[in-house]
N, C-alpha and C positions, 0 to 999 in steps of 0.2 A: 643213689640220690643225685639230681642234677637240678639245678638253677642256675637260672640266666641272670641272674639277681642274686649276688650271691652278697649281703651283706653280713653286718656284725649276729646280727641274730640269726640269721641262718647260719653262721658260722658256730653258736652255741648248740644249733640243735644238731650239728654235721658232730660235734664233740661230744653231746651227753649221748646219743644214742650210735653212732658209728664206731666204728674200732679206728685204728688209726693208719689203715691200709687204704686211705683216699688219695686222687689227683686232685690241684685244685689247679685249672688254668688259669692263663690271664690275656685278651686277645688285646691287642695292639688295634690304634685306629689305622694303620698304614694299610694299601692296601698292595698284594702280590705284582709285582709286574704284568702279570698274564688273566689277572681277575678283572675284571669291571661290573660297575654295577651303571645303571639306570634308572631315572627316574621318570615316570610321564605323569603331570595332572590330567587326566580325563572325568568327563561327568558321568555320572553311575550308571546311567544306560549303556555307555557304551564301553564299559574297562575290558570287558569279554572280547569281544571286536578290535579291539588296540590288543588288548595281549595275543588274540591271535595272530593279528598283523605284524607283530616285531616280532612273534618265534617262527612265523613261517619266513621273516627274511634272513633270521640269522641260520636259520637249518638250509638257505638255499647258499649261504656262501660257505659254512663250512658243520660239521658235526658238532655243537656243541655240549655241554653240559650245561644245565640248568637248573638252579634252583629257587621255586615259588614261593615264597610263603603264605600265609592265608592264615585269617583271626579263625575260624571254626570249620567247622563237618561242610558246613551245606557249600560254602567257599570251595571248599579243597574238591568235594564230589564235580561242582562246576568247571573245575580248572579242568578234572581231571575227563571228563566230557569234553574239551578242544582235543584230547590224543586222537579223539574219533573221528575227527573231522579233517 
C-alpha cells in the first residue's frame, strides 16, 4: 500500500488489515544539494511549448534526469508525445 497522505486514518487501515512488515517514510522539505526544482506560470495554450523549451535547453547543457508529474492519462500521454519531437 502507498500514500502520499499518509494520516491518522490511513494509519488505522495500514494496522487493521497489514501485517506489521511495512516502511513508513518521512521526506524532509530540504532539498539535496544537486536537485532543483522549477517553477514556470504559463497560460494553457502554451505549457507544452515552455516544457519543451526548458527540457531542450537543459539536455543541451548536460544529460539530465527528469521528473514530470501530470494530474491524469491524457496529461502524461501528451508529455510523453515531446520524447517525439
Amino acid at each position: 500500500m502507498f500514500s502520499a497522505t499518509y494520516n491518522k486514518k490511513v494509519d488505522g487501515l495500514v494496522e487493521k488489515f497489514l501485517n506489521n512488515n511495512h516502511v513508513k517514510l518521512t521526506i524532509t522539505r530540504a532539498l539535496p544539494a544537486k536537485l532543483s526544482q522549477k517553477f514556470y506560470w504559463v497560460e494553457e495554450n502554451d505549457k507544452y511549448g515552455k516544457l519543451l523549451g526548458v527540457l531542450n535547453k537543459l539536455f543541451e547543457k548536460e544529460t539530465s534526469k527528469i521528473i514530470i508529474f501530470a494530474n491524469n492519462k491524457s496529461t502524461c500521454n501528451n508529455v510523453n508525445c515531446l520524447n517525439l519531437i
